[in-house]
DRENPA-3360 file (N, C-alpha, C; in nm, 2 decimals, always signed):
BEGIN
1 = XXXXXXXX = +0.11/+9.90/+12.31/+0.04/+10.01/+12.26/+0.06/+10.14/+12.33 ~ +0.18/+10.17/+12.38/+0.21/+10.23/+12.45/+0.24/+10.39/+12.39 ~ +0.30/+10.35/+12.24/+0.30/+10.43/+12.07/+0.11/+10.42/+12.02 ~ +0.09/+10.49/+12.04/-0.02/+10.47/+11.94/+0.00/+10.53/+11.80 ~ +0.02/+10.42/+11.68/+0.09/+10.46/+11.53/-0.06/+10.44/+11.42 ~ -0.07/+10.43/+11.32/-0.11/+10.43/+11.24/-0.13/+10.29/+11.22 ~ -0.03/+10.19/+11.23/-0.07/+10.04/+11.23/-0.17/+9.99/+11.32 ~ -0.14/+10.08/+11.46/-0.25/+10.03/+11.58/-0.40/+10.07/+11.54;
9 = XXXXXXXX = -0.40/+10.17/+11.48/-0.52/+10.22/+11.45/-0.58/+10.14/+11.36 ~ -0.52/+10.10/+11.23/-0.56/+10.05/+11.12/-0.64/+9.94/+11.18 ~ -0.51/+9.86/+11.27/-0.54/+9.70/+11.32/-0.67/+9.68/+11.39 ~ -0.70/+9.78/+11.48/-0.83/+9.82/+11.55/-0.92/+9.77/+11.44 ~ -0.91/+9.91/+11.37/-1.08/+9.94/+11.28/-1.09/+9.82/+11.24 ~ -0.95/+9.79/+11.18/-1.01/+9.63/+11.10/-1.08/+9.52/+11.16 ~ -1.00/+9.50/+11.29/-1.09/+9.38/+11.37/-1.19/+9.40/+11.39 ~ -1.21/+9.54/+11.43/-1.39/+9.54/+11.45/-1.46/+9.58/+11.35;
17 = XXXXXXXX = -1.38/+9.58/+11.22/-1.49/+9.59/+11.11/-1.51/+9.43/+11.11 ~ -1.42/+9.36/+11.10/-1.44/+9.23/+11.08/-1.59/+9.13/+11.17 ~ -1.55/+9.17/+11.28/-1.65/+9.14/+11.39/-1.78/+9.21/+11.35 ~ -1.77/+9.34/+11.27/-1.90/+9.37/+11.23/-1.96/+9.33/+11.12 ~ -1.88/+9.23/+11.03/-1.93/+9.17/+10.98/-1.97/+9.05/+10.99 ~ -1.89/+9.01/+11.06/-1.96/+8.84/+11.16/-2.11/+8.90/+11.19 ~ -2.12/+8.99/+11.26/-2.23/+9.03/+11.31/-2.34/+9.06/+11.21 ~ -2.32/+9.07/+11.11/-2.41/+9.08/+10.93/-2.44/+8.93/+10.93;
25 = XXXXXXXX = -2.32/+8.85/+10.92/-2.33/+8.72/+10.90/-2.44/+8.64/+10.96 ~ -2.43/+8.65/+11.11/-2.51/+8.62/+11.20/-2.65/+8.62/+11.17 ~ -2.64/+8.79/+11.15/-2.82/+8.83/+11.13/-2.89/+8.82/+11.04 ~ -2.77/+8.80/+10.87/-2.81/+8.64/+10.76/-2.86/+8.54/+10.79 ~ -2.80/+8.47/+10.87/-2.82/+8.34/+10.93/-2.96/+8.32/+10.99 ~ -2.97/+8.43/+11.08/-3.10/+8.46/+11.18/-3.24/+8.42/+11.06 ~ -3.22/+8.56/+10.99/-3.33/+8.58/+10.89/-3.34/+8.43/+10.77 ~ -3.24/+8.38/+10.72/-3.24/+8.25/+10.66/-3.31/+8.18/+10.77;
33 = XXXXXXXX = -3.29/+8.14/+10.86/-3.33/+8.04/+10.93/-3.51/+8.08/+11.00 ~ -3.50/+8.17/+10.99/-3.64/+8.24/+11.11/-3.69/+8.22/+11.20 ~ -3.49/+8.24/+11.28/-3.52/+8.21/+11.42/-3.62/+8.24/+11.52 ~ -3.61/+8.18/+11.64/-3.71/+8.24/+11.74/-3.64/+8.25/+11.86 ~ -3.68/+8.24/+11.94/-3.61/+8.33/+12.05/-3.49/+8.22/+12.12 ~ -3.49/+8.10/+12.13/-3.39/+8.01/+12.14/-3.30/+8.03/+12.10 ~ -3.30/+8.04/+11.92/-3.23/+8.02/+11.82/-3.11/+8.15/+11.83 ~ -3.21/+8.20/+11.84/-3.16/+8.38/+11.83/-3.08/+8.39/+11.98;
41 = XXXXXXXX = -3.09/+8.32/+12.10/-3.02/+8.34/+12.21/-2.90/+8.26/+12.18 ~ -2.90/+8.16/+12.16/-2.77/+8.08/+12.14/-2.69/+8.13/+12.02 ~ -2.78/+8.18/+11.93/-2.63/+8.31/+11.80/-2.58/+8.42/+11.88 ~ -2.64/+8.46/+11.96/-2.62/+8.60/+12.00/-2.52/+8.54/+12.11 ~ -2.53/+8.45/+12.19/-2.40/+8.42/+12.31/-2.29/+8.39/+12.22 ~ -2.29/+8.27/+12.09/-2.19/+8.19/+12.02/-2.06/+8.37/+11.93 ~ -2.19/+8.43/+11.92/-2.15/+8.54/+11.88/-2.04/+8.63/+11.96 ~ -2.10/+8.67/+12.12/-2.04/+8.70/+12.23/-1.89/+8.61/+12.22;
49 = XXXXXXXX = -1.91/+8.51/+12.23/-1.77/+8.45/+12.27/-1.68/+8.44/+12.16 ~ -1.75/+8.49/+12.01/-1.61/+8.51/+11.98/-1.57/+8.62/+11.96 ~ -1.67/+8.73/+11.96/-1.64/+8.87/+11.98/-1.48/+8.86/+12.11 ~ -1.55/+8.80/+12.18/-1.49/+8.85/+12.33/-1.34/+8.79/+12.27 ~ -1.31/+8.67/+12.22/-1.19/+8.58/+12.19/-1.09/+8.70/+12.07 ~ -1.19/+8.76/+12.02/-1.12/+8.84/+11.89/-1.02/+8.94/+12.00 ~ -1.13/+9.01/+12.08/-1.10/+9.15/+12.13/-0.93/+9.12/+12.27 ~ -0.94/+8.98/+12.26/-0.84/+8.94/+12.39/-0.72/+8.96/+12.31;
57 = XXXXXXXX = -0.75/+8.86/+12.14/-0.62/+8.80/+12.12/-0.55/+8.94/+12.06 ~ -0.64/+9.06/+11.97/-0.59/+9.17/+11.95/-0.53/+9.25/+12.05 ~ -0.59/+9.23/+12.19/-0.50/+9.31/+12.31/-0.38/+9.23/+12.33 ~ -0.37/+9.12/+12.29/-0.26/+9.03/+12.32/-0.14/+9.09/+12.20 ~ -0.27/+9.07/+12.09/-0.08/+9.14/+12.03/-0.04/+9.25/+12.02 ~ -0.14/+9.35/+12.11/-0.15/+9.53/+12.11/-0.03/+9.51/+12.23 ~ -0.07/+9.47/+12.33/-0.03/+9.53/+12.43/+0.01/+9.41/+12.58 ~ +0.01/+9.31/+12.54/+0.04/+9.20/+12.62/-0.09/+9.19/+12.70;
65 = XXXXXXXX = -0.16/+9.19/+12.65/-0.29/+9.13/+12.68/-0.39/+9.22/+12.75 ~ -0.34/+9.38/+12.81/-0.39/+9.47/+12.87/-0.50/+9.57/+12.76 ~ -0.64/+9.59/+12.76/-0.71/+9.60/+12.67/-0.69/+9.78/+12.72 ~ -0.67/+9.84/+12.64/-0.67/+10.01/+12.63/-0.81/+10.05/+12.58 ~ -0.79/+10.17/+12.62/-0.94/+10.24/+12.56/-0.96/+10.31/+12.43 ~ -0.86/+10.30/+12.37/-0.86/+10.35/+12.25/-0.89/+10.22/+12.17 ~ -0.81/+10.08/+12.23/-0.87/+9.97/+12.11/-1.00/+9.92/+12.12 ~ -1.09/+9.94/+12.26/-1.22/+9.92/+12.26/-1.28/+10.05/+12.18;
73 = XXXXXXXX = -1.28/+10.17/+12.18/-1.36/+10.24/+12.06/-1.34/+10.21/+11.97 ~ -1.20/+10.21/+11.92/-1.13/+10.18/+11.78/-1.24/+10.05/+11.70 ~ -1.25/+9.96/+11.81/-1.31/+9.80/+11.77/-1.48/+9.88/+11.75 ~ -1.53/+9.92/+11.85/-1.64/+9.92/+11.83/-1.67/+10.05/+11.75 ~ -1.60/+10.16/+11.68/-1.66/+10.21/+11.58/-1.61/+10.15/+11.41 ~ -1.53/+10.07/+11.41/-1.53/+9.99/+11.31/-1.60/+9.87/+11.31 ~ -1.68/+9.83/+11.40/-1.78/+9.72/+11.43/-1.92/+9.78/+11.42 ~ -1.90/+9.87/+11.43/-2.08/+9.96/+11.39/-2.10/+9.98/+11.26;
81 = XXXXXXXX = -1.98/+10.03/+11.21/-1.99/+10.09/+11.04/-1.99/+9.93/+10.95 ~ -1.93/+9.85/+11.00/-1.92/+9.75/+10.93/-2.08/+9.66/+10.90 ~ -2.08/+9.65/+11.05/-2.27/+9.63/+11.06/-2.40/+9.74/+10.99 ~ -2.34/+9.87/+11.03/-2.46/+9.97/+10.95/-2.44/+9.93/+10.77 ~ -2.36/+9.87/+10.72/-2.31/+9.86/+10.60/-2.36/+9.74/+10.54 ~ -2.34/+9.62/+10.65/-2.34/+9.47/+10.57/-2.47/+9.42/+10.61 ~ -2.56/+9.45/+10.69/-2.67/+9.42/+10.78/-2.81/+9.43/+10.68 ~ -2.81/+9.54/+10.65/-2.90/+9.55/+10.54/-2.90/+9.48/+10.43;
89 = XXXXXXXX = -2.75/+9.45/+10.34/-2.74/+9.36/+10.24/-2.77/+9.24/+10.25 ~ -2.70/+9.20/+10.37/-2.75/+9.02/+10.41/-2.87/+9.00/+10.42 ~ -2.94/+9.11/+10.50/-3.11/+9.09/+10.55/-3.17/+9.07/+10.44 ~ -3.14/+9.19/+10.30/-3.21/+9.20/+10.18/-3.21/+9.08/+10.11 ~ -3.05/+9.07/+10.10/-3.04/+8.91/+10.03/-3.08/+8.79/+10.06 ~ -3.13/+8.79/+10.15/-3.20/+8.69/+10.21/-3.36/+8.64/+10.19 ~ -3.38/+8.82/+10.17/-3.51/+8.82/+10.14/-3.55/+8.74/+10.00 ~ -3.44/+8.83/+9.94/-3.46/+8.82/+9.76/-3.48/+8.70/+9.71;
97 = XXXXXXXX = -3.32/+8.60/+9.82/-3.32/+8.44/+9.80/-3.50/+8.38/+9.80 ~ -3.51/+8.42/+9.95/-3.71/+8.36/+10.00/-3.81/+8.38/+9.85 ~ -3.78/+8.51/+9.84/-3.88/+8.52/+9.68/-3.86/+8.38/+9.59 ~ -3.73/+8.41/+9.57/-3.68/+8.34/+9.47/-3.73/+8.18/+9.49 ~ -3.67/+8.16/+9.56/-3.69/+8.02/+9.60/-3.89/+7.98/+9.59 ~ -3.95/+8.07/+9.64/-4.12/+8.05/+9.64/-4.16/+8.06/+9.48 ~ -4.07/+8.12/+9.44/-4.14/+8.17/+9.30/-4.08/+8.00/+9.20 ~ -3.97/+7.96/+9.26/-3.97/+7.88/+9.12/-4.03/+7.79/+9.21;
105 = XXXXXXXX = -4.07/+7.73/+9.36/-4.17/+7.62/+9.39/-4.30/+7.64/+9.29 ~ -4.35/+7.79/+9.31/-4.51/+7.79/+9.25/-4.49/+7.75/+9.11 ~ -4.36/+7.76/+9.05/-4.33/+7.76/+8.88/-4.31/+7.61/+8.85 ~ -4.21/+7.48/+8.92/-4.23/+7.40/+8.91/-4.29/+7.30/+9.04 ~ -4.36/+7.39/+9.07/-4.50/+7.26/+9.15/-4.61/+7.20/+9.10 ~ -4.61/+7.28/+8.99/-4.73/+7.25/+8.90/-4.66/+7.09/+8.83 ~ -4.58/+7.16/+8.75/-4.57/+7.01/+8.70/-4.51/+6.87/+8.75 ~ -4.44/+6.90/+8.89/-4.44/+6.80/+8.97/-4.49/+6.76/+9.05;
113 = XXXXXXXX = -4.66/+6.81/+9.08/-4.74/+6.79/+9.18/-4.78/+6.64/+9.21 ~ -4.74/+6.59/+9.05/-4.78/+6.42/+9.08/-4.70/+6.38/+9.20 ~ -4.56/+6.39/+9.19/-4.46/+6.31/+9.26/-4.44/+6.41/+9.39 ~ -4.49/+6.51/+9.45/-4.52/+6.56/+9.55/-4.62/+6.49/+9.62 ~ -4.69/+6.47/+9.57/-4.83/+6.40/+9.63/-4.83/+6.31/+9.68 ~ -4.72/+6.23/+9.66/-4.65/+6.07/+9.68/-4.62/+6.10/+9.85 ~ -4.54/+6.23/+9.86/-4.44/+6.20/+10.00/-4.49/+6.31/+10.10 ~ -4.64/+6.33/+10.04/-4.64/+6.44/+10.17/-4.68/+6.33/+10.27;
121 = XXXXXXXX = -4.69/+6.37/+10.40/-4.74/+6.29/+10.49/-4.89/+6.35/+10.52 ~ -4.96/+6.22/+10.55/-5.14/+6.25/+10.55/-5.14/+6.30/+10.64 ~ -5.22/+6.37/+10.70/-5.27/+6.41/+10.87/-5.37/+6.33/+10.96 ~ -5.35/+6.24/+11.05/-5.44/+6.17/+11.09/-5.59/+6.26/+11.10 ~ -5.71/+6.17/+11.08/-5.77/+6.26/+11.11/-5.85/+6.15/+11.22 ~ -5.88/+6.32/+11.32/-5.93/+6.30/+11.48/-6.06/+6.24/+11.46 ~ -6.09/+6.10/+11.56/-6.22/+6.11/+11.58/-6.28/+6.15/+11.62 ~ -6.42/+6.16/+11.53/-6.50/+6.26/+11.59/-6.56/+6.22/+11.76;
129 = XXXXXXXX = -6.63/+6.33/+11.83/-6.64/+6.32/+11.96/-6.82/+6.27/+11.98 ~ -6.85/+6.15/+12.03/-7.00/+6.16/+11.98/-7.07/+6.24/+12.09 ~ -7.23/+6.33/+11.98/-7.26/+6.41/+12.03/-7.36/+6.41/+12.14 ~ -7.37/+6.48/+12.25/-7.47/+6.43/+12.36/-7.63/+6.46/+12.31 ~ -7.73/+6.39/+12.29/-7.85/+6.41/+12.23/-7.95/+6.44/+12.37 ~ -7.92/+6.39/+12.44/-8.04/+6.36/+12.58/-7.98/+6.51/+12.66 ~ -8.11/+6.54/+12.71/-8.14/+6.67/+12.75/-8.12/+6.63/+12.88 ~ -8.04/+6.78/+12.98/-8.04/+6.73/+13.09/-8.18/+6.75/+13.14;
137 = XXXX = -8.18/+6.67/+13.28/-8.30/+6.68/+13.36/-8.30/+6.78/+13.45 ~ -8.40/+6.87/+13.49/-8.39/+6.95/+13.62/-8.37/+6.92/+13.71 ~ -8.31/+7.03/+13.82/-8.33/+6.94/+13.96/-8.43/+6.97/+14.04 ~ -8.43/+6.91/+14.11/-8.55/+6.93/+14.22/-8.52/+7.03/+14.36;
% end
């Protein structure tokens, strides 16, 4: 990378648009799932390591493996735009899916309430605790 051309640049923006779309991907995933803070740690590292695997193998074939500072901006202003772009759609569509999906349960739950009723599982129910009737005594 010694030339900085028009291909290096391209190659950049692309990877980290790409990566910024993993990163859309991801935060689909998140919102489908509704993670919690576990869930969301372990995407966010699995995420790190392949970010980090992209950014090596691209310096590998930039520059024999020596990471420049033009490919780290390059990556991360095509990794921003990509994310300010896809993040909102996945989030949305995700949403839309959740409607969707509630709206045809409430549409056919009705008529298959019989055969739902079969497999829900009961909830034990607690015994009651019996109640103390006898008054304490004073002390003396």
């Amino acid at each position: 990378m010694t030339a900085l051309s028009w291909e290096t640049l391209f190659f950049c923006l692309a990877t980290g648009a790409a990566l910024g779309l993993l990163y859309a991907v991801f935060a689909g995933v998140r919102a489908l799932l509704r993670a919690g803070k576990v869930l969301t740690a372990v995407l966010d590292v699995v995420f790190c390591l392949l970010c980090a695997a992209a950014v090596f193998l691209c310096a590998l074939a930039l520059d024999k493996g020596r990471l420049r500072m033009t490919q780290a901006v390059l990556q991360l202003v095509g990794g921003w735009a990509a994310a300010q772009v896809f993040c909102p759609l996945t989030v949305g569509t995700v949403r839309v899916l959740r409607k969707i999906s509630r709206r045809a349960g409430q549409i056919l739950g009705r008529p298959l309430g019989i055969f739902r009723g079969h497999f829900r599982r009961k909830r034990p129910v607690a015994p009651k605790k019996p109640e103390k009737n006898r008054k304490k005594g004073k002390k003396a």
